[in-house]
KOLLUM-932460 format. One record per atom (N, C-alpha, C): residue number from 1; atom name; x, y, z. Coordinates in steps of 0.1 Angstrom, whole numbers, plus 2048, in hexadecimal, padded with zeros to 3 digits. Example, Ala and Ser with C-alpha at 12.3 -4.5 7.8 and 13.67 -1.06 7.14 Angstrom:
! residues 2
<koltor num="1" atome="N" u="884" v="7C7" w="84E"/>
<koltor num="1" atome="CA" u="87B" v="7D3" w="84E"/>
<koltor num="1" atome="C" u="884" v="7DF" w="84E"/>
<koltor num="2" atome="N" u="880" v="7EA" w="847"/>
<koltor num="2" atome="CA" u="889" v="7F5" w="847"/>
<koltor num="2" atome="C" u="881" v="800" w="84F"/>
//
This chain:
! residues 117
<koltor num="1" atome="N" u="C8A" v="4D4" w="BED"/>
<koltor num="1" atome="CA" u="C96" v="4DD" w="BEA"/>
<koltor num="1" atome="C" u="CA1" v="4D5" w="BE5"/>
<koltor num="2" atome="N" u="CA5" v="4D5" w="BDA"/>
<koltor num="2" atome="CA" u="CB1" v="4D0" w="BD0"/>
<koltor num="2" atome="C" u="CBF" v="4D6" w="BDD"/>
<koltor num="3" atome="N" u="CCC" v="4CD" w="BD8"/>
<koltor num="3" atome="CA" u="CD1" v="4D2" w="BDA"/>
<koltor num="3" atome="C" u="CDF" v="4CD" w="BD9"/>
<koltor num="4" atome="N" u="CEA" v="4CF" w="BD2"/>
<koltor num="4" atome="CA" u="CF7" v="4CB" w="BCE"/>
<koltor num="4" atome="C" u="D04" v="4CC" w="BD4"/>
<koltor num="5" atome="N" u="D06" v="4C2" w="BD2"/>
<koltor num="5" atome="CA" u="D18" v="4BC" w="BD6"/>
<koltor num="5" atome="C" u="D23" v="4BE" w="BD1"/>
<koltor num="6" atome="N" u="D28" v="4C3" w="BC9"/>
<koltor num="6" atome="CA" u="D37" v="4C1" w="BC0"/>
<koltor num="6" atome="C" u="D3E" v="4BA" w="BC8"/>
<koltor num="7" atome="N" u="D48" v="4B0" w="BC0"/>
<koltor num="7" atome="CA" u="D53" v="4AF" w="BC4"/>
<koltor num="7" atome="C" u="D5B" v="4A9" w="BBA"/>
<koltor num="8" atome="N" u="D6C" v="4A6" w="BBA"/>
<koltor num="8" atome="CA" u="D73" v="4A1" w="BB3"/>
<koltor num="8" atome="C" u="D7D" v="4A9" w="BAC"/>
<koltor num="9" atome="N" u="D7D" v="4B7" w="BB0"/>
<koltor num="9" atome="CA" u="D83" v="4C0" w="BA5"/>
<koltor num="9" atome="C" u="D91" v="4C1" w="BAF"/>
<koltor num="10" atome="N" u="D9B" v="4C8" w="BAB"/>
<koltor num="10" atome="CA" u="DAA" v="4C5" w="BAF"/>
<koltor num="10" atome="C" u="DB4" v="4CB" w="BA4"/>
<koltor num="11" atome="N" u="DC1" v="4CA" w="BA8"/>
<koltor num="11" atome="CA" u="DC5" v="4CC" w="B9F"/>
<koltor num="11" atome="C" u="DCB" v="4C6" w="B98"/>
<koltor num="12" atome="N" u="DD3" v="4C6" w="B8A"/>
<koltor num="12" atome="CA" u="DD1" v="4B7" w="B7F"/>
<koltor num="12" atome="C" u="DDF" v="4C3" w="B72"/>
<koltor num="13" atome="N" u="DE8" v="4B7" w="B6F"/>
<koltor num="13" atome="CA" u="DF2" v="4BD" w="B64"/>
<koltor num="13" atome="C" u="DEB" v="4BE" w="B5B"/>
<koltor num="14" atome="N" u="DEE" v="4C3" w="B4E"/>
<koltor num="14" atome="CA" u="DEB" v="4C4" w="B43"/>
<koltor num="14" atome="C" u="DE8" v="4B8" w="B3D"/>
<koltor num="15" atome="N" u="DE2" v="4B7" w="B34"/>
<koltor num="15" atome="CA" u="DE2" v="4A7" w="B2F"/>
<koltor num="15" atome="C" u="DD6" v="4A0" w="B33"/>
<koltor num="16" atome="N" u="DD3" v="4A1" w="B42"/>
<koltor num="16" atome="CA" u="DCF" v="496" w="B4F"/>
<koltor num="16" atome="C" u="DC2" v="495" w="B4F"/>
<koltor num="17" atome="N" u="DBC" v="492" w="B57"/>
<koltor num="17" atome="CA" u="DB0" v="48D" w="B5C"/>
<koltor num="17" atome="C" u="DA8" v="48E" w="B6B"/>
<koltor num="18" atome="N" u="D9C" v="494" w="B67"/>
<koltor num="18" atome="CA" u="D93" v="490" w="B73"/>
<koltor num="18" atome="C" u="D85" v="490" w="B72"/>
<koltor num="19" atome="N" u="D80" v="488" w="B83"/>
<koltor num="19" atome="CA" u="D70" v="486" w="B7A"/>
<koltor num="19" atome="C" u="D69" v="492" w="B89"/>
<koltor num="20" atome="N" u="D63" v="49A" w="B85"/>
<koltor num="20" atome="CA" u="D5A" v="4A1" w="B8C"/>
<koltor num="20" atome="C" u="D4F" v="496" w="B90"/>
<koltor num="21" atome="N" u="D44" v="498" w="B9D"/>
<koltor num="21" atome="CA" u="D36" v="495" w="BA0"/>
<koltor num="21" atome="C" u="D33" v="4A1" w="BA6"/>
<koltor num="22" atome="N" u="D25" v="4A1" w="BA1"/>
<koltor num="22" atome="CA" u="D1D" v="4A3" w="BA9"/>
<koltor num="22" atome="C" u="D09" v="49C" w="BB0"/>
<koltor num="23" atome="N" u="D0E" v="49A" w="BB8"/>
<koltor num="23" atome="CA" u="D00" v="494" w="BBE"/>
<koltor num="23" atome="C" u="CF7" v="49C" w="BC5"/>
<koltor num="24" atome="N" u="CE8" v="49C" w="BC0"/>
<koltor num="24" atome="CA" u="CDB" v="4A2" w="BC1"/>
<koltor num="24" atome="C" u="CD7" v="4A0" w="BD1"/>
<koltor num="25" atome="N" u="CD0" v="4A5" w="BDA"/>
<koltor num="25" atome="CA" u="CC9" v="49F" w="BE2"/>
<koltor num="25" atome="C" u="CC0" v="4A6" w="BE1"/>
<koltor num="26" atome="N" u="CB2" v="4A3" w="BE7"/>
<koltor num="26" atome="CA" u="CA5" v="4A0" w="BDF"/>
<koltor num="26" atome="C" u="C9B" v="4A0" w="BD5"/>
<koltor num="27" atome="N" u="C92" v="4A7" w="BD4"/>
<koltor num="27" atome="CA" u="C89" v="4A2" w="BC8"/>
<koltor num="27" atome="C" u="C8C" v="4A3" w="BBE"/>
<koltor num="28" atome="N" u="C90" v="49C" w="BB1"/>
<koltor num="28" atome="CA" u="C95" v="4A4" w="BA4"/>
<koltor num="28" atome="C" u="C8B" v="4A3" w="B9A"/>
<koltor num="29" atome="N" u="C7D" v="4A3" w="BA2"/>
<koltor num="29" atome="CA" u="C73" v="49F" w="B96"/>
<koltor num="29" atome="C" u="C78" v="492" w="B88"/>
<koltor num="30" atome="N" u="C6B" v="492" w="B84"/>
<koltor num="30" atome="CA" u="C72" v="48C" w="B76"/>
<koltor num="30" atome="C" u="C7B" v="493" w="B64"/>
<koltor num="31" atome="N" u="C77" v="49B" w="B66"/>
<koltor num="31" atome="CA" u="C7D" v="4A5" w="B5D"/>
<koltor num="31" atome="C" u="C8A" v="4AB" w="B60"/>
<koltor num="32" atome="N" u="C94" v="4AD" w="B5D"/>
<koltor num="32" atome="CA" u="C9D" v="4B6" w="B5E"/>
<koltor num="32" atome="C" u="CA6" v="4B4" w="B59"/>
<koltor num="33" atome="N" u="CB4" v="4BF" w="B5D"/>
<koltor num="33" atome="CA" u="CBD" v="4BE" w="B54"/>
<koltor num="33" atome="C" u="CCC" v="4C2" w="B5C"/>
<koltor num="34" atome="N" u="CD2" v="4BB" w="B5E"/>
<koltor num="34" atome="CA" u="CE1" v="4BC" w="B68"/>
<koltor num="34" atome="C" u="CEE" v="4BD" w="B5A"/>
<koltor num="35" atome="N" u="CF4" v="4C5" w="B67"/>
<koltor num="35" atome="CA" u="D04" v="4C6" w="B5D"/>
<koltor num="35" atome="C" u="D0C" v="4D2" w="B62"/>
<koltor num="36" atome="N" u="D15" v="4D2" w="B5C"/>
<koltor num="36" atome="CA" u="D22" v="4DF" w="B61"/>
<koltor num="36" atome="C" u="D25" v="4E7" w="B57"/>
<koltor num="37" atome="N" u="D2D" v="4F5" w="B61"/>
<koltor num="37" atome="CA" u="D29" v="501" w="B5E"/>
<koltor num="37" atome="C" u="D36" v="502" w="B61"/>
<koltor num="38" atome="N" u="D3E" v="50A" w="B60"/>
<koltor num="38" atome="CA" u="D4A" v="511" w="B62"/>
<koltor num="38" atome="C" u="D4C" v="521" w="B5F"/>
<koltor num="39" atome="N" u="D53" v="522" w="B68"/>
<koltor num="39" atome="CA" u="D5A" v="533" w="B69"/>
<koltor num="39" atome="C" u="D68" v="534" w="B71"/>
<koltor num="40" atome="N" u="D6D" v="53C" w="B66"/>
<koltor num="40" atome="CA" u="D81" v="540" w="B67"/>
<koltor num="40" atome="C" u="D7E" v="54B" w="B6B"/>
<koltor num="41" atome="N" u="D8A" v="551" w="B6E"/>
<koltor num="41" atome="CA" u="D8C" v="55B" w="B76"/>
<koltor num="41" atome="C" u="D88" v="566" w="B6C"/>
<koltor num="42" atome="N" u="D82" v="575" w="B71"/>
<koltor num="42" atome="CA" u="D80" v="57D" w="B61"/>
<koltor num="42" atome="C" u="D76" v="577" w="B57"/>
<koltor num="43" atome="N" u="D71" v="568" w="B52"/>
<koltor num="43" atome="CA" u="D6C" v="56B" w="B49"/>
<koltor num="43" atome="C" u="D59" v="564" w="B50"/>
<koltor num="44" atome="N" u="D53" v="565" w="B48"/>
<koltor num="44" atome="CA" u="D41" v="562" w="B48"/>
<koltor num="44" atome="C" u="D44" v="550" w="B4D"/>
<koltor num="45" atome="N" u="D3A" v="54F" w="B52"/>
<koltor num="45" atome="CA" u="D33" v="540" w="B53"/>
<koltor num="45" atome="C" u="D32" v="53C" w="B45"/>
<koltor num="46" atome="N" u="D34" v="52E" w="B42"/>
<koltor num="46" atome="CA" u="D34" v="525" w="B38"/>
<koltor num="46" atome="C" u="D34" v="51B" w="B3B"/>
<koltor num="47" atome="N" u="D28" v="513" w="B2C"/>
<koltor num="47" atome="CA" u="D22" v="503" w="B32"/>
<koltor num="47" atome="C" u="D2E" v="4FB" w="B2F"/>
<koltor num="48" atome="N" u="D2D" v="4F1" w="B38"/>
<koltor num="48" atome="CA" u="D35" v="4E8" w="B2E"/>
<koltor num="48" atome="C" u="D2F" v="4DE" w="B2C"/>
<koltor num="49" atome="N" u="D26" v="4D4" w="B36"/>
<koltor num="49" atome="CA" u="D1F" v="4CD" w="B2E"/>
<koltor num="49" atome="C" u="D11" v="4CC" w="B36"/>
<koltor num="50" atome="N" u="D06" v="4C4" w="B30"/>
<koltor num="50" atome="CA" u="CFD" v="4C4" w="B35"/>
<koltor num="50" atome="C" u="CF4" v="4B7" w="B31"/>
<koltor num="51" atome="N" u="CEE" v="4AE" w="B3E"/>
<koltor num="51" atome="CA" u="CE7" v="4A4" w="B39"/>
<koltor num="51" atome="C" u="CDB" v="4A3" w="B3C"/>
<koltor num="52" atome="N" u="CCD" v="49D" w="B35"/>
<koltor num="52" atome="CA" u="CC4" v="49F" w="B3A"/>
<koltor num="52" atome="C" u="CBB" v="493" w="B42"/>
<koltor num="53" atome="N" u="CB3" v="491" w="B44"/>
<koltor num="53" atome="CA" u="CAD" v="484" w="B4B"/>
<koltor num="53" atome="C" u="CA8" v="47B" w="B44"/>
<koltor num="54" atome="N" u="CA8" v="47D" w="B34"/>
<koltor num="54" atome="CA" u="CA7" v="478" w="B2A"/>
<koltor num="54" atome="C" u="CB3" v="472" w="B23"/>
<koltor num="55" atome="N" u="CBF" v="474" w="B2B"/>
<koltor num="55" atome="CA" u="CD0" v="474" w="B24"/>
<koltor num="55" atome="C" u="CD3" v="47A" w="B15"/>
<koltor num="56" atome="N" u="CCD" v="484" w="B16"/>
<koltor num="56" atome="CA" u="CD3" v="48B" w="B0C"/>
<koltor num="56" atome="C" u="CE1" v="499" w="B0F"/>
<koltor num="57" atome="N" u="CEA" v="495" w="B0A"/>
<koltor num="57" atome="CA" u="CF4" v="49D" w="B0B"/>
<koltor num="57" atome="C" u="CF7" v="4A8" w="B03"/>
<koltor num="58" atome="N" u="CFD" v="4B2" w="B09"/>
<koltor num="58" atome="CA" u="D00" v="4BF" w="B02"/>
<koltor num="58" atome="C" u="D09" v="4C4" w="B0C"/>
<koltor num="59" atome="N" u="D1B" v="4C6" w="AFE"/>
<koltor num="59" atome="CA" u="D22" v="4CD" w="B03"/>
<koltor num="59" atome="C" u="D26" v="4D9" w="B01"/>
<koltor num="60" atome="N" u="D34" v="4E0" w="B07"/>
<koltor num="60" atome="CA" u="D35" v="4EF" w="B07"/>
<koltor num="60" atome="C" u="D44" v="4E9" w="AF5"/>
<koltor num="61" atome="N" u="D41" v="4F2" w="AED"/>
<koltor num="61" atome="CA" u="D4D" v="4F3" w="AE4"/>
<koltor num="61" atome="C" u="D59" v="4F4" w="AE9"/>
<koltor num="62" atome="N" u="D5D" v="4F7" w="AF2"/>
<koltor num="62" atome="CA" u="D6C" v="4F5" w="AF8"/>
<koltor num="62" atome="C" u="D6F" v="4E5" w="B00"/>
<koltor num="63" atome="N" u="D63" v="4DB" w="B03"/>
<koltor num="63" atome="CA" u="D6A" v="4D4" w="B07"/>
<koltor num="63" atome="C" u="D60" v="4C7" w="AFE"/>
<koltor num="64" atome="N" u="D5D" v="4CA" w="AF1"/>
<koltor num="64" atome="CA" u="D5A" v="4BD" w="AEC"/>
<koltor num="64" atome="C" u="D69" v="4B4" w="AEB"/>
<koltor num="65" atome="N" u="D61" v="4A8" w="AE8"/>
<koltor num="65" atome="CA" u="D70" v="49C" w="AE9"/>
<koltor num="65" atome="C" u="D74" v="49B" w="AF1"/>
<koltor num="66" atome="N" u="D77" v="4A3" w="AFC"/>
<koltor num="66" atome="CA" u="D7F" v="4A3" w="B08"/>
<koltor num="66" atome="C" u="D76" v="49A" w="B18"/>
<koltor num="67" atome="N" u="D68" v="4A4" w="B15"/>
<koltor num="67" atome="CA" u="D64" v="4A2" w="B21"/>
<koltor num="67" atome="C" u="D57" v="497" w="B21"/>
<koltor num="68" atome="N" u="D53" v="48F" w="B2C"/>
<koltor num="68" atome="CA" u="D46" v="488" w="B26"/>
<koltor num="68" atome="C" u="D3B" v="489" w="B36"/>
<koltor num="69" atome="N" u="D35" v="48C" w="B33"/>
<koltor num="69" atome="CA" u="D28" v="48D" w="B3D"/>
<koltor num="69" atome="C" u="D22" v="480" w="B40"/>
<koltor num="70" atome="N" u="D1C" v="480" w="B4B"/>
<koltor num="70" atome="CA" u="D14" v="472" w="B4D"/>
<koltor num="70" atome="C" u="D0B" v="473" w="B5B"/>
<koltor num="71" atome="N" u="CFF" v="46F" w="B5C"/>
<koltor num="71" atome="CA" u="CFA" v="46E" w="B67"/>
<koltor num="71" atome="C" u="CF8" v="45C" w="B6D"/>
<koltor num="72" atome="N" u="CF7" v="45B" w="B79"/>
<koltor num="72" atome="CA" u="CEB" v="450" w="B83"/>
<koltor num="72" atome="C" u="CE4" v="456" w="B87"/>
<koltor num="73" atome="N" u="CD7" v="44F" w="B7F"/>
<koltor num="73" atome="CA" u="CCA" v="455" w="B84"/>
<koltor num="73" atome="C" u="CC6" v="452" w="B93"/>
<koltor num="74" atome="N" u="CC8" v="446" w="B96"/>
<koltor num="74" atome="CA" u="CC7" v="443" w="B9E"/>
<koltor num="74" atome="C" u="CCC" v="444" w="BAE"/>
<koltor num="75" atome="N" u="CD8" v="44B" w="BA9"/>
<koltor num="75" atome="CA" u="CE1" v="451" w="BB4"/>
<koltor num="75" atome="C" u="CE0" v="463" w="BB7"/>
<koltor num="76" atome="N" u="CD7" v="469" w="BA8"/>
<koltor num="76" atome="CA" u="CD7" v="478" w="BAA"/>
<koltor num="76" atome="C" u="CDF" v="47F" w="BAB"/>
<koltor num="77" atome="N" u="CEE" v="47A" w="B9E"/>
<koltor num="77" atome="CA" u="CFD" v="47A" w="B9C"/>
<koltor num="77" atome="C" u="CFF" v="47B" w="B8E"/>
<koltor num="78" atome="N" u="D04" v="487" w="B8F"/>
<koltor num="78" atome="CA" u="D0A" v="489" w="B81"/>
<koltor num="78" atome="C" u="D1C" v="488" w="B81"/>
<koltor num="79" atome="N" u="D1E" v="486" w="B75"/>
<koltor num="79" atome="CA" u="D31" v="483" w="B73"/>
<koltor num="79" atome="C" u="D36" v="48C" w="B67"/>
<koltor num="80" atome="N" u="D3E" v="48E" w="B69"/>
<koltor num="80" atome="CA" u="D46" v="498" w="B5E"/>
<koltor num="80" atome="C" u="D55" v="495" w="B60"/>
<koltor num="81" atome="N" u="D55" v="488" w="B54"/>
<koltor num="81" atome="CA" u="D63" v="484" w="B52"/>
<koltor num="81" atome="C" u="D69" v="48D" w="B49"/>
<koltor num="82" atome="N" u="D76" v="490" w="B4E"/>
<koltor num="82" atome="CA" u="D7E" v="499" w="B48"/>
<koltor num="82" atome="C" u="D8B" v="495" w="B46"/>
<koltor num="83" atome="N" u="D8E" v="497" w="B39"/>
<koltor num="83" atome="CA" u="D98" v="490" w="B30"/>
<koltor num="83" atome="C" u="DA2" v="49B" w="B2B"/>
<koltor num="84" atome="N" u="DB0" v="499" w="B29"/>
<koltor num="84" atome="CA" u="DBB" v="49E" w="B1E"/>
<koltor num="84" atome="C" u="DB3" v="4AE" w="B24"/>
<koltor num="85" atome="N" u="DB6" v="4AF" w="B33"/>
<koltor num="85" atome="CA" u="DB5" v="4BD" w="B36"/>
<koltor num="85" atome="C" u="DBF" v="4C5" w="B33"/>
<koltor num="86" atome="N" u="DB9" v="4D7" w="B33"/>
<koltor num="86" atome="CA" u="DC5" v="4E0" w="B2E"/>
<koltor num="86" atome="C" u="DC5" v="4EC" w="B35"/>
<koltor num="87" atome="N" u="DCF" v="4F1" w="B39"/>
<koltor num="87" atome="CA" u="DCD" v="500" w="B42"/>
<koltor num="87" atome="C" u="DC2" v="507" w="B3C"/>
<koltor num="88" atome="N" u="DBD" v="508" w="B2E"/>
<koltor num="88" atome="CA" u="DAF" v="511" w="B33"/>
<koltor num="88" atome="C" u="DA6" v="508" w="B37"/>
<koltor num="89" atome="N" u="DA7" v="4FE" w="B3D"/>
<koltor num="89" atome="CA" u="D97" v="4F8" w="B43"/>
<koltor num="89" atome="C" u="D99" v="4FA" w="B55"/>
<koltor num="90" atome="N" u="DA0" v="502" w="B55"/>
<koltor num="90" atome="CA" u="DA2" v="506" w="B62"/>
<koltor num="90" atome="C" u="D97" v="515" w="B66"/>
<koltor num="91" atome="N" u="D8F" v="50B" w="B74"/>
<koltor num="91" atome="CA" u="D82" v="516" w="B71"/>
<koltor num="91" atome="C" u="D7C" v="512" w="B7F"/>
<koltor num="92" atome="N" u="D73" v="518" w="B87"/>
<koltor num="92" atome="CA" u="D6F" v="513" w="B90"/>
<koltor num="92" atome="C" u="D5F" v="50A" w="B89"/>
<koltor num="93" atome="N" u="D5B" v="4FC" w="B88"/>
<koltor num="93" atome="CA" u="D50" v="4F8" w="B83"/>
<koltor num="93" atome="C" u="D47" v="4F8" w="B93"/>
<koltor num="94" atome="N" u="D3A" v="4FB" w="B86"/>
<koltor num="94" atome="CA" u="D31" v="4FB" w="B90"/>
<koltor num="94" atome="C" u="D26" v="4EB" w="B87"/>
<koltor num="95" atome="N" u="D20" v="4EA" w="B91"/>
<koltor num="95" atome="CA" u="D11" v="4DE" w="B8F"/>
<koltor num="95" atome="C" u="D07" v="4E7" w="B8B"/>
<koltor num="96" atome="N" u="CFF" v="4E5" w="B83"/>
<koltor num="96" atome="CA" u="CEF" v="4E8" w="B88"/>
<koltor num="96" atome="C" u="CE3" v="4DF" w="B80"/>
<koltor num="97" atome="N" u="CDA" v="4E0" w="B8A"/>
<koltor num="97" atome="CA" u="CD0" v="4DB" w="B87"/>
<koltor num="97" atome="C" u="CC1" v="4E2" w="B7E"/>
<koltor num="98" atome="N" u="CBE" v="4DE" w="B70"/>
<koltor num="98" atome="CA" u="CB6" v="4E4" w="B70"/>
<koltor num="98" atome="C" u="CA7" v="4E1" w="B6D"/>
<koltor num="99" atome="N" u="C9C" v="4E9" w="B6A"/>
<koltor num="99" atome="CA" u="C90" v="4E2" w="B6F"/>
<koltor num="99" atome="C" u="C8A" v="4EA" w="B64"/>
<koltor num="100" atome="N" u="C84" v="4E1" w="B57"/>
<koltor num="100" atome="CA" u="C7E" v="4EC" w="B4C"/>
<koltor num="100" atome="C" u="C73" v="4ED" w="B4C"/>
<koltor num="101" atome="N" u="C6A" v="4E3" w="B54"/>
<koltor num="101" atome="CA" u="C5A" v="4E8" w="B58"/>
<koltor num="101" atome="C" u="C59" v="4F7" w="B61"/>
<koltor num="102" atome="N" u="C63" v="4FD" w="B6A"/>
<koltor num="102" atome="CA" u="C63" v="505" w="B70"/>
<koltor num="102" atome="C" u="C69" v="512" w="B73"/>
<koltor num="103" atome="N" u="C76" v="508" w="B65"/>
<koltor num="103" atome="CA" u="C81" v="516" w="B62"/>
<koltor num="103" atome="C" u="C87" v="518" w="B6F"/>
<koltor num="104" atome="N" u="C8C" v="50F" w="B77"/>
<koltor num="104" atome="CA" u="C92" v="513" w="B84"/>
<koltor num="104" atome="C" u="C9F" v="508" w="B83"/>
<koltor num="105" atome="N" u="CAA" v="513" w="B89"/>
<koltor num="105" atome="CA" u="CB6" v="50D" w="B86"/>
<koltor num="105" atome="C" u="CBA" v="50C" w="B95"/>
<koltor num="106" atome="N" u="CC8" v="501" w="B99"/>
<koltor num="106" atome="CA" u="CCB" v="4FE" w="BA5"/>
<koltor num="106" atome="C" u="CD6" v="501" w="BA2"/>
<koltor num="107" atome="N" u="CE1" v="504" w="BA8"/>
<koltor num="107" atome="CA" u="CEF" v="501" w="BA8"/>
<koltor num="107" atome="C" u="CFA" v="502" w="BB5"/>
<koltor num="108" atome="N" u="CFF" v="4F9" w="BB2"/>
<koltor num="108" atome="CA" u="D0D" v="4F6" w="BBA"/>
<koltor num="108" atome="C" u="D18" v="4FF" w="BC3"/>
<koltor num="109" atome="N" u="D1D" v="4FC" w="BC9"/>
<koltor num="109" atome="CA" u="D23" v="506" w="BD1"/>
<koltor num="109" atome="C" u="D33" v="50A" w="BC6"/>
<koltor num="110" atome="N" u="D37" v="501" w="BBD"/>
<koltor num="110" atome="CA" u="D41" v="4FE" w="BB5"/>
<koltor num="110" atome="C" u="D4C" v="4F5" w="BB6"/>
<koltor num="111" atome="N" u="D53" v="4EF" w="BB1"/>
<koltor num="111" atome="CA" u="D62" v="4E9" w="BB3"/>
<koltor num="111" atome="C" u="D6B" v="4EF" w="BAC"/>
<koltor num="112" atome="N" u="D7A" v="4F2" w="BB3"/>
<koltor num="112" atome="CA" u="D81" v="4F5" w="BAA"/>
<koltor num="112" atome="C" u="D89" v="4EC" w="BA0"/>
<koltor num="113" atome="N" u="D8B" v="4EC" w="B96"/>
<koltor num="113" atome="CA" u="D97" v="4E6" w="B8F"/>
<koltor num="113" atome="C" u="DA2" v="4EF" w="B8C"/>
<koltor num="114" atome="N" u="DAC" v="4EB" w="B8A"/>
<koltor num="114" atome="CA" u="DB9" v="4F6" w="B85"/>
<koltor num="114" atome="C" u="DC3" v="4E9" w="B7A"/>
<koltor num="115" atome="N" u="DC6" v="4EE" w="B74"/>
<koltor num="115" atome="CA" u="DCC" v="4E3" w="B68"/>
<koltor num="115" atome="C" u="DDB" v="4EE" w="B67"/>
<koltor num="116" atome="N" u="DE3" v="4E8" w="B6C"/>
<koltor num="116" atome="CA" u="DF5" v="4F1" w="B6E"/>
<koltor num="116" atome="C" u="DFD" v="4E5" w="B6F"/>
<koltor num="117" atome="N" u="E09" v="4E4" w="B6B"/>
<koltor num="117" atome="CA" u="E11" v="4DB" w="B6E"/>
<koltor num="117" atome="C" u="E21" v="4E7" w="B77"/>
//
């Protein structure tokens, strides 16, 4: 049974910076694919980025340039450095884990961020 940690989110001026984690505990097979998700208040869930166990990255159009993803494999830790943040990246992020031999997804309890000066 997978299962995730967020942390690091807070709140941050305009401009600013922070780095989200999240860390896995147990099995994560060999296949998969980690990354964050976000949701504002009123609108749908949206990726923002996602990496796979192969390090292949894919982001959300609202935060290319801005944001960069990254895992330790060996720690079962993903990172989501966040750069030149802006009141709309204010959103509660979630983690999830996902698994495409089985099509089963895991996810996070959330962190908040809020980006206000």
């Amino acid at each position: 049974q997978v299962q995730l940690v967020e942390s690091g989110g807070g709140l941050v001026q305009p401009g600013g910076s922070l780095r989200l984690s999240c860390a896995a505990s147990g099995s994560l097979f060999s296949i998969y694919a980690m990354g964050w998700y976000r949701q504002a208040p009123g609108k749908q869930r949206e990726l923002v980025a996602t990496i796979t166990s192969g390090d292949a990255t894919n982001y959300g159009d609202a935060v290319k340039g801005r944001f960069t993803i990254s895992r330790d494999g060996a720690k079962k830790t993903v990172y989501l450095q966040m750069n030149s943040l802006k009141r709309e990246d204010t959103a509660l992020y979630y983690c999830n884990v996902h698994f495409p031999l089985s099509k089963k997804d895991v996810w996070g309890q959330g962190t908040q961020v809020t980006v206000s000066s």
